[in-house]
N, C-alpha and C positions, 0 to 999 in steps of 0.2 A: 504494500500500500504506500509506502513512502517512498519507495522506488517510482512508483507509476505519478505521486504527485508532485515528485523533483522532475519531473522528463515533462510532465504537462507545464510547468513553470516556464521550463529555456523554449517549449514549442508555443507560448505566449509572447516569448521574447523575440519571436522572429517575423512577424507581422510588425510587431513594433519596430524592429530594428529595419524593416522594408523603408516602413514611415520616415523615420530619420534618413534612409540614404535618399529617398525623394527630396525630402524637406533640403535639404543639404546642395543636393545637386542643382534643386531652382530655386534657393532661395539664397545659399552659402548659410547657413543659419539651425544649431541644433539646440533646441530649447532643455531649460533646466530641468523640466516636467518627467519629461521624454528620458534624459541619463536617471535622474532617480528613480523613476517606474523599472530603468532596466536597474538600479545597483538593487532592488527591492527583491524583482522575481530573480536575480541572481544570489543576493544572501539565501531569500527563502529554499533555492533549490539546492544549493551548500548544505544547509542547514540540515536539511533532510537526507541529502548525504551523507552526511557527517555522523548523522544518530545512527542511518540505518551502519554505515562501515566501523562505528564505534570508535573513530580518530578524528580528531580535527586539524589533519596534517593538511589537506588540499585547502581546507578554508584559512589557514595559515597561510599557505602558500601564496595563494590570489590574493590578500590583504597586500602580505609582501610585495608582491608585483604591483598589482596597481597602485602602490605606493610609490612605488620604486620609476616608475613609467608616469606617475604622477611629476615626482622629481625630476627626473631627466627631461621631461618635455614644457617643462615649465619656462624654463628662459629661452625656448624657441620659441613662446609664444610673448616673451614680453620683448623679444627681437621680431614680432610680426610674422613668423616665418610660416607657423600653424595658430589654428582660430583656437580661442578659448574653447568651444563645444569640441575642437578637437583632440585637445586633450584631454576634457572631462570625459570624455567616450570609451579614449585610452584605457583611460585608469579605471575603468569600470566593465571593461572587457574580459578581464581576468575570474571575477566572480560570475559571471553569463557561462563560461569555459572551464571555469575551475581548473587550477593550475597543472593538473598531470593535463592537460591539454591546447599548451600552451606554444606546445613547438609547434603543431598543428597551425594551429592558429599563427603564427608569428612565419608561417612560410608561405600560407596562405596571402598574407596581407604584404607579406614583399613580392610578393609576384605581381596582385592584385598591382600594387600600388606601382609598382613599374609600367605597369600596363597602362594608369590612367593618367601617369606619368607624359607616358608616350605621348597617350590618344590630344593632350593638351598642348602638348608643342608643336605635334606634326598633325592639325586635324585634317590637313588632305588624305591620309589614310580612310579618313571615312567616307563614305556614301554623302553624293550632294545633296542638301536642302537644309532643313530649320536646325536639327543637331551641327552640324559641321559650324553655322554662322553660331548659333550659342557656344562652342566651345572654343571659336575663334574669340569671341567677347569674353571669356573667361582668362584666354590666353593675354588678352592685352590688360583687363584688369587684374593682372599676374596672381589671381588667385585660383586653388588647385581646390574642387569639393573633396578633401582626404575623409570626410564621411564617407562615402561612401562604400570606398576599397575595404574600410574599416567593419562596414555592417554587413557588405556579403563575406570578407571572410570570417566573419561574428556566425556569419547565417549557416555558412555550409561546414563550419565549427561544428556547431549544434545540431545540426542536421546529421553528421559524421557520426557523434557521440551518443544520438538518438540512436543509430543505426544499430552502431556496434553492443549496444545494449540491448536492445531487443531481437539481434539477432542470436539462434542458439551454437552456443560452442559448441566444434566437437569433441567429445570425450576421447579418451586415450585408444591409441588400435589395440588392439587384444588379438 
């Protein structure tokens, strides 16, 4: 039962987290509402982790890191570099994931983020029309939506972890 009501939690957190990469991508804009609903269904889904495996190593761990990710990305945002919603996203990505699933994540969102990297500097890569001219206008207001990279590798994080959970292992050959 706590099993089933920690996986319903992060599979709440991914609709939300769609929300944010829209919101992010046309607006450049990730409201407080939106990071604290996720740091909420993130503790709660730890939380119940935690009781059902009897350790609170992983909920340790994600505290850590998103502290840690909190620190380190803090003065690239008071050098302008990343948006404030960008880092408060950060550092609350870790309790959505919880920390054994972090490298996951963390290879995800370099990839991701090389890609949208890319797609901002060189929009001729893309198909002509209304996308191409919007990311042209993002490219000259030299700002990157790093939401976004952030919420689908948040998404297919959790979607991963969904997986491997409910799929059955197999038992030892005999």
């Amino acid at each position: 039962m706590l099993l089933a009501a920690s996986l319903l939690l992060k599979a709440l957190a991914i609709p939300l987290l769609a929300r944010i990469a829209w919101l992010d991508f046309t607006t450049q804009k990730i409201s407080n509402q939106n990071v604290l609903l996720l740091l909420c269904l993130g503790l709660g889904s730890l939380q119940l982790l935690s009781v059902l495996a009897g350790s609170w190593w992983d909920m340790g761990l994600s505290a850590l890191a998103g502290l840690v990710l909190f620190i380190v990305l803090f003065p690239f945002w008071a050098l302008r570099k990343v948006g404030a919603g960008d880092v408060k996203l950060m550092a609350v990505v870790p309790f959505l994931t919880g920390g054994s699933s972090l490298v996951v994540f963390s290879v995800l969102l370099l990839v991701l983020a090389l890609a949208t990297a890319l797609i901002v500097k060189n929009p001729f890569m893309l198909p002509a029309g209304t996308f191409r001219l919007y990311v042209q206008h993002l490219d000259r207001k030299g700002v990157v939506p790093f939401g976004v990279p952030i919420s689908i590798a948040a998404i297919c994080t959790i979607v991963f972890l969904i997986y491997i959970t409910l799929m059955p292992h197999p038992g030892p050959a005999i």
